[in-house]
C-alpha positions in Angstrom: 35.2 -7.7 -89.7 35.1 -11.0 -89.1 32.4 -12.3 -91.7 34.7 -10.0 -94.5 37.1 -11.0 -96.7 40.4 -9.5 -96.3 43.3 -8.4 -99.3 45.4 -8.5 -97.0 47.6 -11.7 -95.3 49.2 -10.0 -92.3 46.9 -10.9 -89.3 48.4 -8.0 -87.1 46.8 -4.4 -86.9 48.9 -1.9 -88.3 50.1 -0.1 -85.0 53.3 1.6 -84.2 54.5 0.4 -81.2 57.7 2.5 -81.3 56.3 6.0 -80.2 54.3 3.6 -77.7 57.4 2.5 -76.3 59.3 5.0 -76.7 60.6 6.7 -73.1 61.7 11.1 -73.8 64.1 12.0 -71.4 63.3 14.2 -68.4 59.9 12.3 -68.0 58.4 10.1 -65.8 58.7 6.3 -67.1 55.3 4.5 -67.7 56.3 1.0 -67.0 57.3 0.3 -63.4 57.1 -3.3 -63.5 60.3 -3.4 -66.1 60.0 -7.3 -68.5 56.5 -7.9 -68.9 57.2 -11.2 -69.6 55.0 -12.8 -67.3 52.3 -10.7 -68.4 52.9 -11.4 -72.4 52.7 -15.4 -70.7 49.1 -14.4 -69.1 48.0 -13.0 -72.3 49.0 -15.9 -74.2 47.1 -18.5 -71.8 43.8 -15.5 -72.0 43.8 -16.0 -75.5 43.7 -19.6 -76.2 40.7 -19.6 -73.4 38.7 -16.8 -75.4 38.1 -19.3 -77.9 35.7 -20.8 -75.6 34.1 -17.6 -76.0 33.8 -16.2 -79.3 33.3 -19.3 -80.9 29.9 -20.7 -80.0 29.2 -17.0 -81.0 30.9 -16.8 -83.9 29.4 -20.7 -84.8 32.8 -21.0 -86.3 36.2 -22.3 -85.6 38.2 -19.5 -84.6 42.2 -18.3 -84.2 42.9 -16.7 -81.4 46.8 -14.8 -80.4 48.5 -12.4 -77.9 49.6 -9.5 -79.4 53.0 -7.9 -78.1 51.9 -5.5 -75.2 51.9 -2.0 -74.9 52.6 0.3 -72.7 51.6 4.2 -72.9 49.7 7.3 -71.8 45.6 6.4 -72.0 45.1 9.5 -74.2 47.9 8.0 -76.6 46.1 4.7 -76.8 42.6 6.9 -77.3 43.9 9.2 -80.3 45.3 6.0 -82.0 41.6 3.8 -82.8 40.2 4.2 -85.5 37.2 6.4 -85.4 33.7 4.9 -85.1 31.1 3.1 -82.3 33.7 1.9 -79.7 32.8 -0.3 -76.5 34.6 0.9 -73.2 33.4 -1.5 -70.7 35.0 -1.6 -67.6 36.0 -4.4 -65.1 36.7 -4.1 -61.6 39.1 -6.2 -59.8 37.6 -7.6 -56.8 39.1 -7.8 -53.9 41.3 -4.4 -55.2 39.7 -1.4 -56.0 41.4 -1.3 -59.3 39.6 -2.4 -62.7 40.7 -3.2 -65.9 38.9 -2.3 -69.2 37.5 -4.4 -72.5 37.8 -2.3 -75.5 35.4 -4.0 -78.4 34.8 -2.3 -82.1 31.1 -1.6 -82.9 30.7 -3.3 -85.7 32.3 -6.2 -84.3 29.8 -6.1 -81.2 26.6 -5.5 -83.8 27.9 -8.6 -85.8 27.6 -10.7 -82.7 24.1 -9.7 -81.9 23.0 -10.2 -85.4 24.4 -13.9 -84.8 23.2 -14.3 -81.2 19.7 -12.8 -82.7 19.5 -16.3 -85.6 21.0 -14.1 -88.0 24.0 -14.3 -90.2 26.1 -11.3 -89.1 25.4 -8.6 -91.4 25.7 -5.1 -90.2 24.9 -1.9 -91.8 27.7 0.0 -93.4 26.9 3.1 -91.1 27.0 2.6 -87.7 25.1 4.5 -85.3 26.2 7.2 -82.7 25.2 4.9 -79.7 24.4 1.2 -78.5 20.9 0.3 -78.8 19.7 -1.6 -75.0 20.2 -4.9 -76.9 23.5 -4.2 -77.8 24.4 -3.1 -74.4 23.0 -6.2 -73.1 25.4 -7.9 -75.8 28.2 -6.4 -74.4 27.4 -6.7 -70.8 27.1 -10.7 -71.7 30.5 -10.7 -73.3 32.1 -9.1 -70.0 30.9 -11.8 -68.2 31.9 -14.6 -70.6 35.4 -12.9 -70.8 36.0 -12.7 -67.2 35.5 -16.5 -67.0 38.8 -17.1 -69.1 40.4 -13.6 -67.7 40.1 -15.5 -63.7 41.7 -18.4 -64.9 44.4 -16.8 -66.6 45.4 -15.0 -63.9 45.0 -17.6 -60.9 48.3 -18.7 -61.2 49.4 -15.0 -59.8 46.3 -13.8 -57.8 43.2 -14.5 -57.4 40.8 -11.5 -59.0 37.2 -11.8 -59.9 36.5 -9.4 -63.1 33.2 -7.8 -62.5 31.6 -5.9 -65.8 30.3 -2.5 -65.7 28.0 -0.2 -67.2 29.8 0.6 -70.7 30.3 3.3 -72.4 30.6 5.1 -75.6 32.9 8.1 -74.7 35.8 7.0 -73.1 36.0 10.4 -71.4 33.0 9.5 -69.4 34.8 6.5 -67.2 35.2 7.2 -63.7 38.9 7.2 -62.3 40.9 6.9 -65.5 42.6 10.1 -66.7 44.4 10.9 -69.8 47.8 10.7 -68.4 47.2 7.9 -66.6 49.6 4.7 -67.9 47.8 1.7 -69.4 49.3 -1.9 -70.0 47.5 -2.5 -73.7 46.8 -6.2 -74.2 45.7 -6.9 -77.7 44.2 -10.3 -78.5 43.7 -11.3 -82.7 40.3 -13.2 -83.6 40.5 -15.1 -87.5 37.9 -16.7 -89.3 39.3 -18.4 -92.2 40.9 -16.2 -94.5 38.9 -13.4 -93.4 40.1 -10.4 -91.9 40.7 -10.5 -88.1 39.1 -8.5 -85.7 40.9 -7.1 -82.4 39.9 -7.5 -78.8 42.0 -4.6 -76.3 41.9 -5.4 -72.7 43.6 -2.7 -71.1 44.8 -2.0 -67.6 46.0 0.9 -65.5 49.1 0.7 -64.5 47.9 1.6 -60.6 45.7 -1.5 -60.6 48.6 -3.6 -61.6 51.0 -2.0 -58.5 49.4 -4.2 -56.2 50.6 -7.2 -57.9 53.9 -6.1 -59.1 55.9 -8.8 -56.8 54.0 -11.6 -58.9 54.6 -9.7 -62.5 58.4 -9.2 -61.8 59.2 -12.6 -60.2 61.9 -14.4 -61.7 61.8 -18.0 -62.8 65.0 -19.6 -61.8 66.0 -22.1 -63.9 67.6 -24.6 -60.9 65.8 -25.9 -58.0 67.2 -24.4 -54.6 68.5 -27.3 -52.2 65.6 -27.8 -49.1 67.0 -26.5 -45.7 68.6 -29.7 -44.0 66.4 -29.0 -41.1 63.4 -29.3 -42.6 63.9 -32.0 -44.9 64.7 -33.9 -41.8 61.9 -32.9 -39.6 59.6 -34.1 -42.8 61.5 -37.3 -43.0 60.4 -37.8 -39.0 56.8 -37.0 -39.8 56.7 -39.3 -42.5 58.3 -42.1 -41.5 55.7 -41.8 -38.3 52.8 -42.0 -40.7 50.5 -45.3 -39.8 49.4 -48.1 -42.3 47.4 -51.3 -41.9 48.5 -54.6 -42.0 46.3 -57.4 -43.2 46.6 -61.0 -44.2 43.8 -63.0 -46.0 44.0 -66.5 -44.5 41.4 -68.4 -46.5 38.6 -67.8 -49.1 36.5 -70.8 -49.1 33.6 -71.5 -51.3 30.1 -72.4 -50.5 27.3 -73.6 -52.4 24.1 -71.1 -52.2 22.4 -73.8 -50.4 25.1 -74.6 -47.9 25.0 -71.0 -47.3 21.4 -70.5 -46.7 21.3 -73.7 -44.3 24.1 -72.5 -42.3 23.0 -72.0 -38.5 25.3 -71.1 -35.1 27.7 -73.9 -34.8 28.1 -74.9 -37.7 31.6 -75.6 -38.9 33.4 -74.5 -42.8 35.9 -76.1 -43.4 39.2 -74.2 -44.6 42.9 -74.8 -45.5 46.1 -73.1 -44.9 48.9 -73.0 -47.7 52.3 -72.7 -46.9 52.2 -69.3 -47.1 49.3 -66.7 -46.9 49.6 -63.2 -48.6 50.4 -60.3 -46.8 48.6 -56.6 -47.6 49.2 -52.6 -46.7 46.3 -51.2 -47.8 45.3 -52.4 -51.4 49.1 -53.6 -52.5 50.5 -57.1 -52.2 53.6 -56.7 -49.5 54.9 -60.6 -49.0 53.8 -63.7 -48.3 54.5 -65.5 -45.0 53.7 -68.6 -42.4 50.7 -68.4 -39.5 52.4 -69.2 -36.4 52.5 -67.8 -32.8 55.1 -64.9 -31.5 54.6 -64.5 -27.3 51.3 -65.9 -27.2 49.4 -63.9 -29.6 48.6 -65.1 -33.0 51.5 -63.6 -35.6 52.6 -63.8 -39.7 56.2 -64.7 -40.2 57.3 -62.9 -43.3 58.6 -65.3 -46.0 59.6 -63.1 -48.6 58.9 -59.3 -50.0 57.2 -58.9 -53.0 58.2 -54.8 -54.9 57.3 -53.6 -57.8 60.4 -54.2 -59.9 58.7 -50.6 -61.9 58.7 -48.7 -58.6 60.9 -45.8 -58.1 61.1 -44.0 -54.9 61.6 -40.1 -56.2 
């Protein structure tokens, strides 16, 4: 567990990943979406935000990884955990009907309630057969802290709200998961210290995935396509149409506060005009120029135009 010390320096579970991966022919192949790479990039993101998690739990500083992910039959990935009190708490979706599913040890939820409880982690060396309603509730609470991080890791492909639900201790009990049924296995790696690390599985059908396939095999192409001539022509219309206005600031005069406070209808303040009074668009500086009359109507002759000298145009 977390809060015990470990003989051991390598971080990574012991799991053989080649009879996971491993495809017999004549049979039906398990992975439709072909590189997971985007995925693996989704788990990596997910696990740096988990630390927002597990730490003000753990009230330690904590490491957090991606493991390499898995893909394989849901009774393979059951007959390979360790025996013992295992969380299987589901998480649907929203707005598909599919749902994903946090796998937690039970020791490693029973530490965490010790700690959320004031204490200091302990846990009896035999476990129980079930979850007591506190630990439940312990879990339930994590499902909603994790789908926090889960959301955001995913936003840049879809939008999905992760919903907890009721968990369970028999994995044979979950509604609409069988055993042949092919399951993405994302394993993330907590570390305290030197202590052993513990293992978070978030695992997902591969059925629920389907519906998002087009994001999870995209390719990222390395060079920008050029823009359609058309339509980087019609932009440069609509910008070049946008509107900006045009201001000059012909005097500030200054006024005593009792001037100001004896001032009355007619009165007269005095200003004077320099050779040249700025021009602005907006809030930036655009020249300077000379009051004078165009056609009748009051007008600015520009004098000179003042640019950035660090301004780029992109």
């Amino acid at each position: 567990m977390v809060n015990a010390a470990s003989p051991q320096s390598d971080e990574r579970r012991d799991r053989s990943r080649h009879a996971a991966e491993h495809v017999t022919l004549g049979t039906a192949n398990l992975n439709p979406f072909g590189d997971l790479h985007t995925l693996q990039h989704l788990s990596a993101r997910l696990a740096r935000g988990m630390r927002g998690v597990f730490e003000p739990l753990l009230r330690k500083e904590i490491r957090t990884w991606a493991e390499p992910l898995v893909v394989q039959r849901f009774a393979d990935y059951r007959a390979e955990r360790p025996e013992g009190l295992t969380a299987w708490l589901p998480l649907a979706m929203a707005p598909s009907t599919g749902q994903a599913m946090v796998v937690l040890d039970g020791r490693f939820v029973m530490e965490l309630l010790d700690l959320f409880f004031g204490g200091t982690g302990a846990v009896a060396h035999d476990m129980p057969a079930e979850f007591s309603p506190a630990a439940e509730a312990m879990i339930g609470r994590l499902g909603m802290m994790l789908a926090v991080p889960l959301k955001a890791a995913w936003e840049p492909l879809a939008r999905i709200d992760f919903r907890p639900g009721h968990v369970e201790v028999n994995p044979a009990l979950l509604a609409g998961l069988d055993g042949d049924d092919a399951m993405v296995i994302t394993r993330f790696g907590i570390g305290v210290g030197t202590a052993k690390p513990v293992f978070v599985d978030i695992a997902y059908p591969v059925a629920a995935l389907k519906p998002h396939a087009p994001s999870l095999t995209g390719k990222v192409h390395s060079k920008t396509a050029e823009p359609d001539p058309a339509w980087r022509n019609s932009l440069t219309r609509a910008v070049m149409g946008v509107r900006f206005p045009i201001r000059s600031v012909l005097a500030e005069p200054m006024v005593s506060l009792s001037m100001l406070m004896d001032l009355k209808p007619g009165d007269v303040i005095p200003i004077s005009l320099g050779a040249d009074v700025p021009v602005m668009v907006g809030g930036d500086r655009l020249g300077a120029g000379t009051v004078g009359t165009s056609n009748g109507h009051a007008a600015i002759r520009l004098n000179s135009i003042t640019r950035d000298k660090n301004e780029e145009v992109q």
